[in-house]
Chimera marker file (.cmm) of the C-alpha trace (Angstrom):
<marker_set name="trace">
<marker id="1" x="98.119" y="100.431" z="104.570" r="1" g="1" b="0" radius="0.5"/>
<marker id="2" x="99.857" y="99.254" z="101.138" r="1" g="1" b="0" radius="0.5"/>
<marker id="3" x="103.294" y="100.507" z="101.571" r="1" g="1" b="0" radius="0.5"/>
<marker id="4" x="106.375" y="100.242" z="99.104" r="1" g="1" b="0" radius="0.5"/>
<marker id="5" x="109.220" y="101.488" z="99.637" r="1" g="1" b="0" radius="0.5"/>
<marker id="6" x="112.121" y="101.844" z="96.325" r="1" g="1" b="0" radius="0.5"/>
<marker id="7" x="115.929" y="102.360" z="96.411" r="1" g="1" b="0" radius="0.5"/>
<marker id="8" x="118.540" y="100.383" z="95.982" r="1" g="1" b="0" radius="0.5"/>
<marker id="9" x="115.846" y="97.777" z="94.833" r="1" g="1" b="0" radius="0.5"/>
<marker id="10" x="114.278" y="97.043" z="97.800" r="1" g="1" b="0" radius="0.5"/>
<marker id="11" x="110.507" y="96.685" z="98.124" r="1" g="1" b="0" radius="0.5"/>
<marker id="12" x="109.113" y="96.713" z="101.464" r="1" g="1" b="0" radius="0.5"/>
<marker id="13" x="105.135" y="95.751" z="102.420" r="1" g="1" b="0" radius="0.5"/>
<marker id="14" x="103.387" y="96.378" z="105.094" r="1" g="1" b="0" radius="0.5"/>
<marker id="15" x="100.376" y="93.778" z="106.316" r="1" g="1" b="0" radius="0.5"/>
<marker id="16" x="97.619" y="95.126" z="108.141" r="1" g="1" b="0" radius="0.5"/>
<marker id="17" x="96.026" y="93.062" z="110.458" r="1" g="1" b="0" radius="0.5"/>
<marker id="18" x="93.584" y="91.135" z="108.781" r="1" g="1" b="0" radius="0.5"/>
<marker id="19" x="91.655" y="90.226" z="112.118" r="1" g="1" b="0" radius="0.5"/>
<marker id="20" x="90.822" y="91.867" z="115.579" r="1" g="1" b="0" radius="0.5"/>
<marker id="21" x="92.136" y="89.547" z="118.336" r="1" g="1" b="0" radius="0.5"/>
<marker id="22" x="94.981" y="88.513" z="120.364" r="1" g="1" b="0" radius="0.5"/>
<marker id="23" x="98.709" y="87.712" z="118.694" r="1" g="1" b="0" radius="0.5"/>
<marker id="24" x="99.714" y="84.467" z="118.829" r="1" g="1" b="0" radius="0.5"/>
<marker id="25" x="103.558" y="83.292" z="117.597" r="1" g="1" b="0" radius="0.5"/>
<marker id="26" x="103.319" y="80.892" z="114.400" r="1" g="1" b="0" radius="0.5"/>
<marker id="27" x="105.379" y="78.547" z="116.722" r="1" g="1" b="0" radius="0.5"/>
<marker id="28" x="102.554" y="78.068" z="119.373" r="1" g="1" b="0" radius="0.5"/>
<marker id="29" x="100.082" y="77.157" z="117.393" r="1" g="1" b="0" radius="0.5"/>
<marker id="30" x="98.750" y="73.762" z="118.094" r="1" g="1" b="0" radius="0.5"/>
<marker id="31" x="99.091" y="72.283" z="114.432" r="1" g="1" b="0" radius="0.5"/>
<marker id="32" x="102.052" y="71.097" z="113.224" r="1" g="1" b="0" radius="0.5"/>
<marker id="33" x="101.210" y="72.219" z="109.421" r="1" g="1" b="0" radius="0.5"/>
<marker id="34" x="101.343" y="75.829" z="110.966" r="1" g="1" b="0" radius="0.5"/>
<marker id="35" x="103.885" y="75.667" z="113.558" r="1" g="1" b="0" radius="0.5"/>
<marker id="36" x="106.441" y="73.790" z="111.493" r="1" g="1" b="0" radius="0.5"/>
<marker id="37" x="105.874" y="76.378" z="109.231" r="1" g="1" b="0" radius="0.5"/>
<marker id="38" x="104.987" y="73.691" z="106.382" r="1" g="1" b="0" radius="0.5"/>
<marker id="39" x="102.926" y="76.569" z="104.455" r="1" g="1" b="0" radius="0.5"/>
<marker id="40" x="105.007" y="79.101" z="105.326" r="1" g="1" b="0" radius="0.5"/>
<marker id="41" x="106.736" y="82.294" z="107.570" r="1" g="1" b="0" radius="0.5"/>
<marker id="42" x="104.085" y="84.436" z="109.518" r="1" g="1" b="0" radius="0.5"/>
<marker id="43" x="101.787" y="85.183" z="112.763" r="1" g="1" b="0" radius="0.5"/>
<marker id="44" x="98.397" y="83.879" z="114.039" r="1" g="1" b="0" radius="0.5"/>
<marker id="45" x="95.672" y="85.695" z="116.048" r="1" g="1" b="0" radius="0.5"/>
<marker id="46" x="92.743" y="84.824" z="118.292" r="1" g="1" b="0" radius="0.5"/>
<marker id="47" x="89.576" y="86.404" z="116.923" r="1" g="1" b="0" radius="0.5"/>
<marker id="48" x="87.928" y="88.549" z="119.572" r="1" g="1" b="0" radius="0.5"/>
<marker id="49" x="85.583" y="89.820" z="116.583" r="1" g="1" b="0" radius="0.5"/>
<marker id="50" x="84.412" y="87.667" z="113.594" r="1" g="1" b="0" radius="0.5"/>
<marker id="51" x="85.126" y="89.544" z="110.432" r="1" g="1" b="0" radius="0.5"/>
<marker id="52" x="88.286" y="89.177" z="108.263" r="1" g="1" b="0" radius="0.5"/>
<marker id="53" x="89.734" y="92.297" z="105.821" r="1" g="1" b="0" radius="0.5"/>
<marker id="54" x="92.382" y="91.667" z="103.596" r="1" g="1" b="0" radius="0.5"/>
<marker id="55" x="95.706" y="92.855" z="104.952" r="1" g="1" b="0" radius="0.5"/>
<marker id="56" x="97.100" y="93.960" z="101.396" r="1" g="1" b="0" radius="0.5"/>
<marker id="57" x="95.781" y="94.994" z="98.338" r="1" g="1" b="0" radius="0.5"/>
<marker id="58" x="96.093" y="92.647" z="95.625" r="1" g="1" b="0" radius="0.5"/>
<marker id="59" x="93.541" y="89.858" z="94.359" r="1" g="1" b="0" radius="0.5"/>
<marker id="60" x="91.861" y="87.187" z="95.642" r="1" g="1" b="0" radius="0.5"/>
<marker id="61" x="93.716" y="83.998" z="94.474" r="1" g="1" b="0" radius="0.5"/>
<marker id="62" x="91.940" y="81.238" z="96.041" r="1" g="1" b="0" radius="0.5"/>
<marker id="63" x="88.833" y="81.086" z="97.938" r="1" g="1" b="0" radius="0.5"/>
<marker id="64" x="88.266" y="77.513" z="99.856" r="1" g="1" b="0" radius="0.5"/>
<marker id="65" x="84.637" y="76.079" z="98.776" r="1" g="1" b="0" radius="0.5"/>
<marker id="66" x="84.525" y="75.875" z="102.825" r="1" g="1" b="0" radius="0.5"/>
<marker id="67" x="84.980" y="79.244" z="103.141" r="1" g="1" b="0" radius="0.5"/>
<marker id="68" x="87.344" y="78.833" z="106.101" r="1" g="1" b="0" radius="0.5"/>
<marker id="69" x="90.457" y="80.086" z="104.264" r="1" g="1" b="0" radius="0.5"/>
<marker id="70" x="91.346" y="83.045" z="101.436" r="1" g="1" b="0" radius="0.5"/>
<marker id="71" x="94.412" y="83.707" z="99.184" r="1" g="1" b="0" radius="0.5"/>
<marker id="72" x="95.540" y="86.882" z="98.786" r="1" g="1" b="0" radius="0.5"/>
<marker id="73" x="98.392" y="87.673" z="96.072" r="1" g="1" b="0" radius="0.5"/>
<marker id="74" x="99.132" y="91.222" z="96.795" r="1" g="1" b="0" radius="0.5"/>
<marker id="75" x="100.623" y="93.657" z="93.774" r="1" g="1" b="0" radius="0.5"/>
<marker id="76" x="104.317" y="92.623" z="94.545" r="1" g="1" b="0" radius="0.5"/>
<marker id="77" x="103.732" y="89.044" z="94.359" r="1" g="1" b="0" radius="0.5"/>
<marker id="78" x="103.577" y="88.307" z="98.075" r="1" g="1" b="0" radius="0.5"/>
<marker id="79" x="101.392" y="85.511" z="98.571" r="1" g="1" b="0" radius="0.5"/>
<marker id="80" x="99.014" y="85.681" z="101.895" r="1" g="1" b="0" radius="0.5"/>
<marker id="81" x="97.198" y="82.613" z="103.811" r="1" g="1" b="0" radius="0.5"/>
<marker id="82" x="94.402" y="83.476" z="106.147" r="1" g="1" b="0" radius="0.5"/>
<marker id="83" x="93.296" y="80.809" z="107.893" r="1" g="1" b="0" radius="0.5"/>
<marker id="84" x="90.537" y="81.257" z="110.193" r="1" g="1" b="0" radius="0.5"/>
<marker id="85" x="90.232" y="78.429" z="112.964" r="1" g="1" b="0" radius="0.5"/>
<marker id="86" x="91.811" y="74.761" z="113.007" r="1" g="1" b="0" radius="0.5"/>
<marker id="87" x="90.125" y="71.890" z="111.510" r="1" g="1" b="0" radius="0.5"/>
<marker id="88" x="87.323" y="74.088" z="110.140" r="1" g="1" b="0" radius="0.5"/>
<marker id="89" x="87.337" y="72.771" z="106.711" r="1" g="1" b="0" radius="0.5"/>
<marker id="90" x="85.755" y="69.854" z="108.169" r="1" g="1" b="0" radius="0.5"/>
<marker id="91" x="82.660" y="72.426" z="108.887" r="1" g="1" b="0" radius="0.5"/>
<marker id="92" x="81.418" y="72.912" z="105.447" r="1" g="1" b="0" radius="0.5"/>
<marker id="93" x="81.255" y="76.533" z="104.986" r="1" g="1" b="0" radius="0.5"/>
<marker id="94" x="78.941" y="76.362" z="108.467" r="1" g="1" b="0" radius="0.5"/>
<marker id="95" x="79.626" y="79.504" z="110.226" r="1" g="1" b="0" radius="0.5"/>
<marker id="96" x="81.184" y="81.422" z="107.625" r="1" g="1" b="0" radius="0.5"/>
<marker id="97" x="79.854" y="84.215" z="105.158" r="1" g="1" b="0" radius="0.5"/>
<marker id="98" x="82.498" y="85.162" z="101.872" r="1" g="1" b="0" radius="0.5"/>
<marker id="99" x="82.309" y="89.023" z="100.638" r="1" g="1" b="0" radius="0.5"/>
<marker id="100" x="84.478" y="87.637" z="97.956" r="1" g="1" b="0" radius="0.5"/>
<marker id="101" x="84.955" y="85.224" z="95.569" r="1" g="1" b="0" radius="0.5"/>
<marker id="102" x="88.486" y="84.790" z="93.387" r="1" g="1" b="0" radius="0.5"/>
<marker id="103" x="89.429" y="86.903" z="90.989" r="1" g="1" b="0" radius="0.5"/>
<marker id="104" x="88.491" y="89.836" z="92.995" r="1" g="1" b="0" radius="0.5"/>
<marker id="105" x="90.391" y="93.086" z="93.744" r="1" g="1" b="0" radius="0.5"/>
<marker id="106" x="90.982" y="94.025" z="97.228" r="1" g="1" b="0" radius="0.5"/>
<marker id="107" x="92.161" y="96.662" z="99.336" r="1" g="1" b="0" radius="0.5"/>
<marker id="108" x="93.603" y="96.744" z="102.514" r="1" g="1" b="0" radius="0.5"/>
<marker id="109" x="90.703" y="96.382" z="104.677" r="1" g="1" b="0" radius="0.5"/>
<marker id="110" x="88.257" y="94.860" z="102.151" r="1" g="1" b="0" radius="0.5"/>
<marker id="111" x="85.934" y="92.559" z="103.640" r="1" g="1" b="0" radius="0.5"/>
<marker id="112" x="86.614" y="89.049" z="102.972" r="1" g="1" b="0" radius="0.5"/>
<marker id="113" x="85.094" y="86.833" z="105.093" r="1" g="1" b="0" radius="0.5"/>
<marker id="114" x="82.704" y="86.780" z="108.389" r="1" g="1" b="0" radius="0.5"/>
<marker id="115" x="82.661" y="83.997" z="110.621" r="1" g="1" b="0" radius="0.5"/>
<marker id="116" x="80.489" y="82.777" z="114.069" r="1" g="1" b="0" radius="0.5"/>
<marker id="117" x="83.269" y="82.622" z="116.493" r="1" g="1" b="0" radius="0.5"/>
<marker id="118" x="81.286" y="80.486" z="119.423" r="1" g="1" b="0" radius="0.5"/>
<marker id="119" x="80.114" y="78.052" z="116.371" r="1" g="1" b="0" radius="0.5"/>
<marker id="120" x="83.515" y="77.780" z="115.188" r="1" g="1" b="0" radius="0.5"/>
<marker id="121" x="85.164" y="77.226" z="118.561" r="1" g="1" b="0" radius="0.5"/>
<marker id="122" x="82.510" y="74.701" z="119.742" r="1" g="1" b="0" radius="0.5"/>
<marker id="123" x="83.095" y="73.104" z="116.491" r="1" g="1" b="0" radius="0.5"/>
<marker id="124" x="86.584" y="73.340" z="115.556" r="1" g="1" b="0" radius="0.5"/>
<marker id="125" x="89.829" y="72.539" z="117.110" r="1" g="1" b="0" radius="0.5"/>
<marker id="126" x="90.925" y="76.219" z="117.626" r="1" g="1" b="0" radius="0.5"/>
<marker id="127" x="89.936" y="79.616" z="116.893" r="1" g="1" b="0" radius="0.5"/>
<marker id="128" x="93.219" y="80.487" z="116.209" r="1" g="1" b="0" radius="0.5"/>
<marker id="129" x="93.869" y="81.921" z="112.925" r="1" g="1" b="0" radius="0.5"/>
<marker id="130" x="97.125" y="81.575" z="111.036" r="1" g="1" b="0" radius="0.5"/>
<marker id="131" x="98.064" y="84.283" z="108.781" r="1" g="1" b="0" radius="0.5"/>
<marker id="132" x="101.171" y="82.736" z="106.519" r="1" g="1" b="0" radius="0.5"/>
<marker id="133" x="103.496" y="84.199" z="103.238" r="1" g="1" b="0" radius="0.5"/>
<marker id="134" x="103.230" y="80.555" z="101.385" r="1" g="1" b="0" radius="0.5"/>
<marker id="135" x="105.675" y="82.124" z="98.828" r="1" g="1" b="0" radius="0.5"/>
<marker id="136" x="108.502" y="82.942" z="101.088" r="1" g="1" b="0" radius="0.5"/>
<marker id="137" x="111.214" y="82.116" z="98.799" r="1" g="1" b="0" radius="0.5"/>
<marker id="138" x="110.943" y="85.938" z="97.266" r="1" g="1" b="0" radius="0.5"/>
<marker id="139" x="111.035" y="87.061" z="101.227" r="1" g="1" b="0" radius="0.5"/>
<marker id="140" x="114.481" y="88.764" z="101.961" r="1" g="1" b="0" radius="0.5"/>
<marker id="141" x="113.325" y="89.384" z="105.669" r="1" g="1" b="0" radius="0.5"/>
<marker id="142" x="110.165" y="89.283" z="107.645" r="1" g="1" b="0" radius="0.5"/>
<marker id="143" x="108.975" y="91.417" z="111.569" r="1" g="1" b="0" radius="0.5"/>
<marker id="144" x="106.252" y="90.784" z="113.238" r="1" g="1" b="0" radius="0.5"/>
<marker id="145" x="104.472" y="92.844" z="115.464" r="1" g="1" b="0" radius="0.5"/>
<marker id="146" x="105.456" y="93.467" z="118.650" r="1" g="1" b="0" radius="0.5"/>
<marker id="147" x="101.957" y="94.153" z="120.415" r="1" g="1" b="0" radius="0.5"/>
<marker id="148" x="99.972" y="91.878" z="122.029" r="1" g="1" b="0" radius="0.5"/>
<marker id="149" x="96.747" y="92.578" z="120.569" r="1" g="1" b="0" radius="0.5"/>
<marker id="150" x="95.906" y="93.974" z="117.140" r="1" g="1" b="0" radius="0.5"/>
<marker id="151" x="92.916" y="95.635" z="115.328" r="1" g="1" b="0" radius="0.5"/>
<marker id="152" x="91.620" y="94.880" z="111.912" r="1" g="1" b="0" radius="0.5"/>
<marker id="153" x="92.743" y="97.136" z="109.250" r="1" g="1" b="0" radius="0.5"/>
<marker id="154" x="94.745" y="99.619" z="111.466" r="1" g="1" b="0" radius="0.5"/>
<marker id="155" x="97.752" y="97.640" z="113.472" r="1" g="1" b="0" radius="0.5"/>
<marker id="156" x="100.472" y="96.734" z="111.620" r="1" g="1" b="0" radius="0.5"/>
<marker id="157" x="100.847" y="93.028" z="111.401" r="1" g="1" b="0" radius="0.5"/>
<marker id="158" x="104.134" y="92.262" z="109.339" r="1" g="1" b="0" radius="0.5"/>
<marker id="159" x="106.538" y="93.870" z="107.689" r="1" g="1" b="0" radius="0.5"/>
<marker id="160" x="108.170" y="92.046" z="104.542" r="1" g="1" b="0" radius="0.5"/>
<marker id="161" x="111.452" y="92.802" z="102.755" r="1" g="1" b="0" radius="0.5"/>
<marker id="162" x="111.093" y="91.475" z="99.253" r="1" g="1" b="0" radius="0.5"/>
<marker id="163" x="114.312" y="90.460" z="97.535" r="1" g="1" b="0" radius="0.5"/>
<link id1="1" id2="2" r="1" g="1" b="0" radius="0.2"/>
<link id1="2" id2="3" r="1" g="1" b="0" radius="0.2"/>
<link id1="3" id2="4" r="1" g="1" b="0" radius="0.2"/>
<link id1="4" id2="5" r="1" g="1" b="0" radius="0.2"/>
<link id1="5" id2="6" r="1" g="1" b="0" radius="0.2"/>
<link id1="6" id2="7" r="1" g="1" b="0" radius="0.2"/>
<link id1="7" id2="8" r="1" g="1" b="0" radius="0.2"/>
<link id1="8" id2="9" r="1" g="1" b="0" radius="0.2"/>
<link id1="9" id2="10" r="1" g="1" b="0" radius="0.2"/>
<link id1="10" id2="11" r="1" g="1" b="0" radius="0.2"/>
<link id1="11" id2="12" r="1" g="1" b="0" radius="0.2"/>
<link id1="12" id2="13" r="1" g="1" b="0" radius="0.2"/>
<link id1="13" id2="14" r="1" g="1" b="0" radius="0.2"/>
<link id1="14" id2="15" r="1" g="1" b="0" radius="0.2"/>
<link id1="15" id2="16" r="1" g="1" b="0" radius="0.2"/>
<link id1="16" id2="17" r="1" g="1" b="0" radius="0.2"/>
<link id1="17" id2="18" r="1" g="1" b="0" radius="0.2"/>
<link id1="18" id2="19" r="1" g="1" b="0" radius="0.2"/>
<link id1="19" id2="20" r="1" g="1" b="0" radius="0.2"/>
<link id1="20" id2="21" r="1" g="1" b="0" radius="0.2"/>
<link id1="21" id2="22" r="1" g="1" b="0" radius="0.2"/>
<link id1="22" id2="23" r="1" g="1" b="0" radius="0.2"/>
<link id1="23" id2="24" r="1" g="1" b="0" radius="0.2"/>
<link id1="24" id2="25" r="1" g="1" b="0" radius="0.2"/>
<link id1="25" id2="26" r="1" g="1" b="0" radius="0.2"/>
<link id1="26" id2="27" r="1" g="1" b="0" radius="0.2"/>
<link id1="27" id2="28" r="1" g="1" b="0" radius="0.2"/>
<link id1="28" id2="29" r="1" g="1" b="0" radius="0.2"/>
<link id1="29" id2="30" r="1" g="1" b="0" radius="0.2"/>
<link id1="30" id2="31" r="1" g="1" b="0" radius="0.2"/>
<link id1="31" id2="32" r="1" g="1" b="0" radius="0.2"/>
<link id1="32" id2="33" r="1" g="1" b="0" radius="0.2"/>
<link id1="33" id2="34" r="1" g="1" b="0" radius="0.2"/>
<link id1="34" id2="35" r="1" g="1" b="0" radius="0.2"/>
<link id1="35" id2="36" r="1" g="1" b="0" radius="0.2"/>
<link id1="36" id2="37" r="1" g="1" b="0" radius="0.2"/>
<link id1="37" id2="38" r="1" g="1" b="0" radius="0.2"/>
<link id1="38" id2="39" r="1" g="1" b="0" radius="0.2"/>
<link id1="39" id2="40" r="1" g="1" b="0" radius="0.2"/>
<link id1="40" id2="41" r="1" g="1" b="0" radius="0.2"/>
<link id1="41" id2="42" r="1" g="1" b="0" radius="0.2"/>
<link id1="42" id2="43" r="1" g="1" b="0" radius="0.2"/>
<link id1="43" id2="44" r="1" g="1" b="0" radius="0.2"/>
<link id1="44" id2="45" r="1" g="1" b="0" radius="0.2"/>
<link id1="45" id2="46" r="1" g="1" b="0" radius="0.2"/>
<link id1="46" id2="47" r="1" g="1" b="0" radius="0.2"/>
<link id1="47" id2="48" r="1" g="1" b="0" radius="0.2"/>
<link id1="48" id2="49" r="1" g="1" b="0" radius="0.2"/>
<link id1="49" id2="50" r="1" g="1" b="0" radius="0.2"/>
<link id1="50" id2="51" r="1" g="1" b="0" radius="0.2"/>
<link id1="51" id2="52" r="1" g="1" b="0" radius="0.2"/>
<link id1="52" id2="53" r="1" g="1" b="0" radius="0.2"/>
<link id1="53" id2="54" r="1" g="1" b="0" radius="0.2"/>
<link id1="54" id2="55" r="1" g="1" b="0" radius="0.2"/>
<link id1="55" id2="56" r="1" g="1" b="0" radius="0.2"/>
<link id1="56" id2="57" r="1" g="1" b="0" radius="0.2"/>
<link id1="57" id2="58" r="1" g="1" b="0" radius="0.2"/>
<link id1="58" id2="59" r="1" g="1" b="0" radius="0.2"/>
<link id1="59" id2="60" r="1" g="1" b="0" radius="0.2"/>
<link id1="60" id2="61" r="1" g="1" b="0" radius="0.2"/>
<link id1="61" id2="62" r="1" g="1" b="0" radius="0.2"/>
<link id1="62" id2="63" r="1" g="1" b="0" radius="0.2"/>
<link id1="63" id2="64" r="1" g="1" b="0" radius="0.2"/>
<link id1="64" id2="65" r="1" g="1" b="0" radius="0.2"/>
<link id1="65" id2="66" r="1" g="1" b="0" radius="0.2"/>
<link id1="66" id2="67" r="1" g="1" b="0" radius="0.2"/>
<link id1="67" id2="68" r="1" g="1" b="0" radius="0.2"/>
<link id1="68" id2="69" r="1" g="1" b="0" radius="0.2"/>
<link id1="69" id2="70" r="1" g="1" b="0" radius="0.2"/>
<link id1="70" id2="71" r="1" g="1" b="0" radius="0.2"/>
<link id1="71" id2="72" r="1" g="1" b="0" radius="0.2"/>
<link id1="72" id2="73" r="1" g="1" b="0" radius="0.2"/>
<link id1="73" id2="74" r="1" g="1" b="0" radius="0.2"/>
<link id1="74" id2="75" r="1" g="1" b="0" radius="0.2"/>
<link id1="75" id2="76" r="1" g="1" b="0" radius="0.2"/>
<link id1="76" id2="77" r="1" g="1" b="0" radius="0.2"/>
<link id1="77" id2="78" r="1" g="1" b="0" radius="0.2"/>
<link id1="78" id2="79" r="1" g="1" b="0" radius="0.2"/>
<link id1="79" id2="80" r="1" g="1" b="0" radius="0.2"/>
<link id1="80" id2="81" r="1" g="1" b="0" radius="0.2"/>
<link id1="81" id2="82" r="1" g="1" b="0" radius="0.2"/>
<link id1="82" id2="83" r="1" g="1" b="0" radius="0.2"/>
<link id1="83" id2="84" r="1" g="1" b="0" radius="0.2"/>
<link id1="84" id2="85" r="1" g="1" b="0" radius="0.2"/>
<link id1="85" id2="86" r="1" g="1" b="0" radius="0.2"/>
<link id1="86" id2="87" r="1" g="1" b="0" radius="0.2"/>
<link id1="87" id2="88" r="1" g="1" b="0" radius="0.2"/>
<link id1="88" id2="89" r="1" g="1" b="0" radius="0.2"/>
<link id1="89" id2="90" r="1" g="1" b="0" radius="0.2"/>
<link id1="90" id2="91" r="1" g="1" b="0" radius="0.2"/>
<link id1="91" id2="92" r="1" g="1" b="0" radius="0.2"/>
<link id1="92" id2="93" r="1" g="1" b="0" radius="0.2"/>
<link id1="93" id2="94" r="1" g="1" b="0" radius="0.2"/>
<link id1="94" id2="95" r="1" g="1" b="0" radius="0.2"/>
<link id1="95" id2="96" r="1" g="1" b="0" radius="0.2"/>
<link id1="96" id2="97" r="1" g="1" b="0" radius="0.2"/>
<link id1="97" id2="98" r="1" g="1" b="0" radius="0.2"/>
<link id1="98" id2="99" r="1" g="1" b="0" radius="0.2"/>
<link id1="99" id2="100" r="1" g="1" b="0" radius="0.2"/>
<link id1="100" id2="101" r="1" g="1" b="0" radius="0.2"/>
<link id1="101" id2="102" r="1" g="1" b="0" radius="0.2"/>
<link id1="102" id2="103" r="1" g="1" b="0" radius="0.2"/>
<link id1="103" id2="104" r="1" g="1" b="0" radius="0.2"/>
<link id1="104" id2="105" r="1" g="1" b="0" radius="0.2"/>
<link id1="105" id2="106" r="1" g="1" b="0" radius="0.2"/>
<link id1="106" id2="107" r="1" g="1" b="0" radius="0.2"/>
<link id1="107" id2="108" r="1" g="1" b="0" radius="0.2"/>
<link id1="108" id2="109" r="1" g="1" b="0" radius="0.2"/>
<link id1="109" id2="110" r="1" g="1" b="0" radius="0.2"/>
<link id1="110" id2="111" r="1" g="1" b="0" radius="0.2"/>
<link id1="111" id2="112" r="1" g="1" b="0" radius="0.2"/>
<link id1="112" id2="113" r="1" g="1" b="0" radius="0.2"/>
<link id1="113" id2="114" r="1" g="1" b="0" radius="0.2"/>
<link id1="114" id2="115" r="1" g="1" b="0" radius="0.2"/>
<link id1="115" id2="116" r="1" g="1" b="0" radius="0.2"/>
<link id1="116" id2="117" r="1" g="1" b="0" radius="0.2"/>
<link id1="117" id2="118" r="1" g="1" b="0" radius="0.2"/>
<link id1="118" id2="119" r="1" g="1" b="0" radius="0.2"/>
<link id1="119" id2="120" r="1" g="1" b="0" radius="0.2"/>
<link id1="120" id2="121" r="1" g="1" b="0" radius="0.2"/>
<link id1="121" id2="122" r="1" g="1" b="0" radius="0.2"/>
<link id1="122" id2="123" r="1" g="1" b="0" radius="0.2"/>
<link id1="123" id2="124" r="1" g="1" b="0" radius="0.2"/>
<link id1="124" id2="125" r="1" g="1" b="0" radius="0.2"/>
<link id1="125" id2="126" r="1" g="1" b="0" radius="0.2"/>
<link id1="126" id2="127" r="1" g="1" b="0" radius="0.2"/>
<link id1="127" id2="128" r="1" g="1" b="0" radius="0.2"/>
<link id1="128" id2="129" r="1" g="1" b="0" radius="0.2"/>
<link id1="129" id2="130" r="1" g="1" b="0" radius="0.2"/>
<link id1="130" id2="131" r="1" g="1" b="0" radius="0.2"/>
<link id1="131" id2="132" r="1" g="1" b="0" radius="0.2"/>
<link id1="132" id2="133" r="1" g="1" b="0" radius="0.2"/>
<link id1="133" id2="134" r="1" g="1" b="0" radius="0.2"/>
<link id1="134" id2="135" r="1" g="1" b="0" radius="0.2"/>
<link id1="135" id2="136" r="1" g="1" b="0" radius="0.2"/>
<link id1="136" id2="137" r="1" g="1" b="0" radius="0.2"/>
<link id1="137" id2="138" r="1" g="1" b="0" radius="0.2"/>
<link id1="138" id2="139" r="1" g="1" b="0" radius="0.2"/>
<link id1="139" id2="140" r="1" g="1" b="0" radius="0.2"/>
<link id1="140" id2="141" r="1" g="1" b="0" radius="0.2"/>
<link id1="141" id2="142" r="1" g="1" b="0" radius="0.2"/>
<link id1="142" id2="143" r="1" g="1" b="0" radius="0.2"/>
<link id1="143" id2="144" r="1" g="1" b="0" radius="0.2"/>
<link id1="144" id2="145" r="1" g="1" b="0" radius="0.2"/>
<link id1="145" id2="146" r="1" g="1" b="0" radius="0.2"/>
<link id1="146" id2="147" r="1" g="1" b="0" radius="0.2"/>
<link id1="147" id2="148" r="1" g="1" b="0" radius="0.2"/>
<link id1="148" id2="149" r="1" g="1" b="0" radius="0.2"/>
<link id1="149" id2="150" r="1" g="1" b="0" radius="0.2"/>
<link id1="150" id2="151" r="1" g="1" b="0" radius="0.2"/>
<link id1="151" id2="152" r="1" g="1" b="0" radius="0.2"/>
<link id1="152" id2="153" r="1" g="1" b="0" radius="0.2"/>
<link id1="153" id2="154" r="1" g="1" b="0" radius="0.2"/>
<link id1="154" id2="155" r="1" g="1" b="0" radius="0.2"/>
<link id1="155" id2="156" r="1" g="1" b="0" radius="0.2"/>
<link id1="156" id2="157" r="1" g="1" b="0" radius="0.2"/>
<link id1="157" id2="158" r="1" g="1" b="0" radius="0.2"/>
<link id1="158" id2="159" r="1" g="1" b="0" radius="0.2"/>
<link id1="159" id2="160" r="1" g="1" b="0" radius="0.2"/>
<link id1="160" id2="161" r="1" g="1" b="0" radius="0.2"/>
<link id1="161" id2="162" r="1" g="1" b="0" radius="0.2"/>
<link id1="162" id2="163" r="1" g="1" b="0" radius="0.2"/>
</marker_set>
């Protein structure tokens, strides 16, 4: 759920889970522009169910014409990658259905994209799907789950202190 917290000017946001799956740290996932953290702080997962929500509510900043990715800019500012799979831009939008298209509103838990996970991992590199803050210079501190597997629009995923 969207969650803000005031006093002593501190804003605090709370990311659902955006996908059903397993947690994987940002540090073990096999692609350097992720585990390097190039784009940014956050958490991957490995899709047991092929449906992504947004984790915030905010608006949908950038769709990719390949469908494989969404931008979420949440009503603080935070900025939100999901990137479903490795390598899947190379796919073409093949195996993956938008419910949005930028400029839109969304809620936490808003459908944003469905996607064919055996297509996707007999066609990709990895399932694996980084979920990033690409503005982290407005992050004051960021906690990730502690649970091993997570459900889409009910586990907590992160927890971001804004400065």
């Amino acid at each position: 759920m969207f969650k803000k917290i005031f006093g002593k000017k501190e804003t605090v946001e709370s990311l659902l889970a955006p996908i059903t799956g397993k947690v994987v740290e940002i540090e073990d996932v096999p692609d350097e522009m992720f585990n390097q953290k190039m784009l940014g702080d956050g958490i991957a997962i490995e899709p047991t169910e092929g449906v992504a929500v947004s984790p915030i509510e905010g608006e949908v900043v950038q769709l990719f014409p390949s469908k494989h990715a969404v931008g979420i800019r949440g009503n603080s500012g935070l900025e939100i990658l999901i990137h479903i799979g490795l390598e899947t831009v190379s796919l073409n939008g093949k195996g993956f259905e938008a419910h949005v298209q930028q400029g839109d509103k969304v809620k936490a838990g808003d459908k944003l994209i469905s996607f064919d996970i055996d297509y996707i991992r007999e066609n990709a590199d990895s399932i694996i799907t980084p979920v990033v803050i690409t503005n982290s210079d407005i992050v004051d501190s960021l906690t990730k789950t502690g649970e091993a597997t997570v459900t889409l629009g009910n586990s907590e995923l992160l927890t971001v202190k804004l400065k």
